[in-house]
C-alpha positions in Angstrom: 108.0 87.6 110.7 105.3 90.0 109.4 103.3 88.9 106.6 101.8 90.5 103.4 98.9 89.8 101.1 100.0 89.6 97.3 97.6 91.8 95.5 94.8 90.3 93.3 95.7 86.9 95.4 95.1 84.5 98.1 98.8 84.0 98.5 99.9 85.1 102.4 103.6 85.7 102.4 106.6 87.0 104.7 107.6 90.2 103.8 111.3 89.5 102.9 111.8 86.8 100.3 114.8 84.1 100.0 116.6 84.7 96.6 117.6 81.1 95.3 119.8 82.4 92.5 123.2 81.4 94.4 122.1 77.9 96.2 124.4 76.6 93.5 127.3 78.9 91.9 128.5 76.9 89.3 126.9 77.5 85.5 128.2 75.1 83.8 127.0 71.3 82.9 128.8 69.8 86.3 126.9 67.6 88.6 125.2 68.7 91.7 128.0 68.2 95.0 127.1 66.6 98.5 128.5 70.4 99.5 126.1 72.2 97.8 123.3 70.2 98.8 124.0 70.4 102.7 124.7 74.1 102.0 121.2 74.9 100.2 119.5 72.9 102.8 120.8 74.4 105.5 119.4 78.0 104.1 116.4 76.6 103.1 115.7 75.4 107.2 117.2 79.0 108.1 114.7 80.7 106.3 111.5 78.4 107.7 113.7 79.0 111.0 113.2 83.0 110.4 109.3 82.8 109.1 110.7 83.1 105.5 108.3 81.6 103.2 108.4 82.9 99.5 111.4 81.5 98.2 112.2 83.4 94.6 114.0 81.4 91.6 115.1 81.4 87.8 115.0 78.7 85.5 118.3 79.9 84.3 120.3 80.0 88.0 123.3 77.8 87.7 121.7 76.6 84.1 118.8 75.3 86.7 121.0 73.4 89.1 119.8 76.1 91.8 116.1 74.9 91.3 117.5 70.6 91.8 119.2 71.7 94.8 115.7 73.2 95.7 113.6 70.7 94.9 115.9 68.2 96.6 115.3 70.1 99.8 111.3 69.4 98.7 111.7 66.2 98.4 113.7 65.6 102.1 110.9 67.9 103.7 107.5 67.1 101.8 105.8 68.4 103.9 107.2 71.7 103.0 105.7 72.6 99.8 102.5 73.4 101.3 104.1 75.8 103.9 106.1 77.8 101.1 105.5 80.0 98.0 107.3 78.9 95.5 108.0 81.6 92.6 110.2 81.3 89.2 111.5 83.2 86.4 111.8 82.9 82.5 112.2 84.3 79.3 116.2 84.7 79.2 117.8 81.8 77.0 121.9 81.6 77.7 124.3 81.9 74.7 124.8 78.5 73.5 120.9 77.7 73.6 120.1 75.6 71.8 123.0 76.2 69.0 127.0 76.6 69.6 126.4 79.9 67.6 123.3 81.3 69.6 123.4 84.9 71.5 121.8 85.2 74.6 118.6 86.6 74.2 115.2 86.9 75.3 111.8 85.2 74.5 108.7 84.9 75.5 107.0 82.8 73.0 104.3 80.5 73.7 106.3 77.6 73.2 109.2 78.9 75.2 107.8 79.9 78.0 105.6 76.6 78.8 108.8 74.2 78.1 110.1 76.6 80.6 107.6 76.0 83.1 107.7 72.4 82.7 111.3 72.5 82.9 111.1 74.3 86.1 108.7 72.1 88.0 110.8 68.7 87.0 113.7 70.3 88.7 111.5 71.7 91.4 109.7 68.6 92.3 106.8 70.1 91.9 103.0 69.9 90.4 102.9 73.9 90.2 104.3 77.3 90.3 102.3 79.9 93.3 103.9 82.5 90.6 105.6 83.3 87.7 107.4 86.3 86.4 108.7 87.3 83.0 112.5 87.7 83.7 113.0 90.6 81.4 111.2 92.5 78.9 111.4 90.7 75.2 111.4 94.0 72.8 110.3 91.2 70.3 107.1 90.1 72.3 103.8 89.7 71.2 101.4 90.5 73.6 98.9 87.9 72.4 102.1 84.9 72.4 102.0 85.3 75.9 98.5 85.6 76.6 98.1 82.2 75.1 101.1 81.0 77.3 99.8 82.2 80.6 96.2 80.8 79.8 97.4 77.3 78.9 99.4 77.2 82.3 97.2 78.7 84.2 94.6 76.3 83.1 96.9 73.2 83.3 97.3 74.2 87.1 101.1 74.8 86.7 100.9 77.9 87.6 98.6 79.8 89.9 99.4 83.6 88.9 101.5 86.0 86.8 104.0 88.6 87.5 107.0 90.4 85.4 110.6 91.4 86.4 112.8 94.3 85.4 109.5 95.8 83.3 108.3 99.8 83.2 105.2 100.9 83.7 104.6 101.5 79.8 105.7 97.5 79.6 102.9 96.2 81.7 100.4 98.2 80.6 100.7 97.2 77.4 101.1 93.2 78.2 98.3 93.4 80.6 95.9 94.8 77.8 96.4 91.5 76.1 95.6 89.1 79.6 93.2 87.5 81.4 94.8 87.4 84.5 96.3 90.5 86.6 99.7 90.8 86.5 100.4 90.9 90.4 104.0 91.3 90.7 107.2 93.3 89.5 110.2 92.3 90.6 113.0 95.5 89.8 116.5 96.2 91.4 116.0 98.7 94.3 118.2 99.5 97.2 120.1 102.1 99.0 123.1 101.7 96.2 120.6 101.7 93.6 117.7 104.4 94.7 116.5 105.6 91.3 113.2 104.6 91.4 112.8 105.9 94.3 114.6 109.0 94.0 113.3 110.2 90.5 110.1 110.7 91.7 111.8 113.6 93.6 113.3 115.2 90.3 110.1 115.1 88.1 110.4 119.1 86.7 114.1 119.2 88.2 117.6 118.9 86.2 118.4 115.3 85.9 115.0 113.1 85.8 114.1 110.1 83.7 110.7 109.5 84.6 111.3 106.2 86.0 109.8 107.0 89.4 106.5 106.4 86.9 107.2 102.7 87.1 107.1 102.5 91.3 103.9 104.7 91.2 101.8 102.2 88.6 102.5 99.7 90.5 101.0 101.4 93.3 98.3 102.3 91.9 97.3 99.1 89.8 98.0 96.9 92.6 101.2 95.3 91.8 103.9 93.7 94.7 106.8 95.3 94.0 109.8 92.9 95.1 113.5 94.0 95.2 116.4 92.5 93.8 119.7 93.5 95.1 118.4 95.0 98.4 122.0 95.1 99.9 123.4 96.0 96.1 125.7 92.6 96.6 127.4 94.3 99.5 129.0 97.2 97.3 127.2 99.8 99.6 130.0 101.9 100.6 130.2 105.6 101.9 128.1 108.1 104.0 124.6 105.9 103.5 126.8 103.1 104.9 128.3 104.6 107.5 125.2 106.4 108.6 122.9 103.1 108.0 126.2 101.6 110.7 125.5 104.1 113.6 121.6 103.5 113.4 121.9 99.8 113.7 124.5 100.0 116.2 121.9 102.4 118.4 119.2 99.1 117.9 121.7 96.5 118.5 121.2 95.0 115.0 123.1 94.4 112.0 123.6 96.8 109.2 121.7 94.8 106.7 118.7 95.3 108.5 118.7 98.9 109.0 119.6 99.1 104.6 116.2 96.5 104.4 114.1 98.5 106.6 114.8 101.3 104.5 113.0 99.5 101.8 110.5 98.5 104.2 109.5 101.8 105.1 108.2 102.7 101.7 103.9 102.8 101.5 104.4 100.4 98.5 104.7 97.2 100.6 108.2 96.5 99.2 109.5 93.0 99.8 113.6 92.5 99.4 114.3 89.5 98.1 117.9 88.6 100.1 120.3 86.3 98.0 122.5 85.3 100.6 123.4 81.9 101.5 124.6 82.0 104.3 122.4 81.6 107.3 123.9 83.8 110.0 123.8 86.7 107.4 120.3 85.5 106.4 119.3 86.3 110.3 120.9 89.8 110.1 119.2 90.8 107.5 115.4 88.8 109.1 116.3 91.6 111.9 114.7 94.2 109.7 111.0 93.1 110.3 111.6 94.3 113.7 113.4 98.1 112.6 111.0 100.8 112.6 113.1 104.0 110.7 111.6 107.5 111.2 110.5 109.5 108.8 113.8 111.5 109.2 116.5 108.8 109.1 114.7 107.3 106.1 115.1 111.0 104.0 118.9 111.3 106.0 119.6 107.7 104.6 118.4 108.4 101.1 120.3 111.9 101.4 123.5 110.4 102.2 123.2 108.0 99.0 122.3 110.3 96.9 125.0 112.8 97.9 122.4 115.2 98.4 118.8 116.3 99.8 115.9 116.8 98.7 115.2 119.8 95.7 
């Protein structure tokens, strides 16, 4: 698989990622099955298989049994961690944390979002984190809170470098002011079923845009990976982009998934889908992608047909 530089980093990586937010399915307080184990390391060995090696997690999936079933596969295959990027997420805290009473909510407090960290790398099996991202934006954040955080991690060695998640351009400008590290990733939801940020850029001056086209073009220009969530919108893609997205993969002789990830691939901004699948023969349709070249034209007839209209 092709590979990609992330910016302001030494870190090497393929240019679709493995999603880990489904290796298990069950939030709740159960224990960890034989199942689930076999299952997530059967997909973890499918993506090495495929030349995946960023593999994308949360320290809230499955109230952090998807991270155990990871770091179990870690601890099988030592050998792996050096041959892997390992990414997390936090700042979201689940109803019920830490009272009976307590909303779900975000926070990115200093003390928060290092017992995070160390809660992820216990159940990761792990010394350090190649990246963190902030999960979703805290409107209650101080910029400073988390400077303090990402320095006292950074410097600890758990964790290499610093991204955000679900954040507008307005959002990292305002935390980076406060950093000393660059903020080198944002991961947002993006796909053919869920175009906007591409497709606002289209309607700046026109009837119907929000500006948030702004958000794909900072990151552009100030050097951030942007990695999509949702690239196959959960399988909900339905309709003319599906249908025409059908007859160009059945012209290649590949799978529909990798014609809707190419389209994402074909975007100047280095986009990287991060697939959530676990199942390994749909994880090698969609690995089919780093071999689909769109044209300029079927990439604009693909975002037409999702749209339910062309360009102004």
């Amino acid at each position: 698989m092709k590979t990609l530089r992330i910016p302001h980093t030494e870190l090497e990586v393929s240019r679709i990622a493995c999603g880990c937010m489904n290796l298990s399915r069950a939030w709740d307080d159960g224990a960890i099955t034989a199942a689930e184990t076999r299952a997530a390391l059967a997909l973890v060995e499918a993506a090495l298989e495929h030349g995946i090696t960023l593999f994308d997690h949360a320290d809230i999936y499955a109230r952090g049994k998807s991270e155990q079933l990871f770091g179990e596969a870690l601890r099988q295959m030592p050998e792996l961690r050096s041959r892997i990027v390992l990414q997390s997420k936090c700042g979201i805290r689940l109803a019920g944390d830490p009272d009976a009473d307590s909303p779900q909510r975000y926070d990115f407090s200093r003390g928060h979002l290092v017992r995070s960290v160390e809660g992820t790398l216990k159940r990761l099996d792990t010394d350090h984190l190649d990246l963190l991202l902030l999960h979703r934006p805290d409107p209650l954040m101080e910029p400073d809170e988390v400077a303090r955080a990402f320095s006292q991690l950074q410097d600890s060695g758990k964790v290499l470098h610093f991204g955000v998640s679900n954040h507008s351009a307005t959002q990292i400008s305002l935390l980076q002011e406060h950093l000393e590290q660059p903020l080198v990733a944002n991961q947002v939801e993006l796909s053919l079923a869920h175009h906007q940020l591409v497709s606002d850029g289209l309607l700046f001056n026109q009837p119907g845009g929000s500006g948030a086209g702004a958000t794909l073009d900072y990151c552009r220009e100030y050097g951030l990976l942007l990695q999509a969530w949702s690239p196959l919108a959960g399988g909900s893609l339905s309709g003319p982009a599906a249908d025409l997205a059908g007859e160009y993969a059945q012209a290649r002789g590949v799978a529909t998934e990798a014609v809707l990830l190419a389209w994402l691939l074909k975007h100047p901004a280095g986009i990287q889908p991060v697939i959530g699948t676990t199942r390994p023969e749909r994880l090698a349709a969609c690995c089919q992608a780093d071999q689909v070249e769109l044209s300029r034209e079927e990439w604009y007839a693909l975002l037409a047909a999702a749209r339910g209209a062309g360009v102004p």
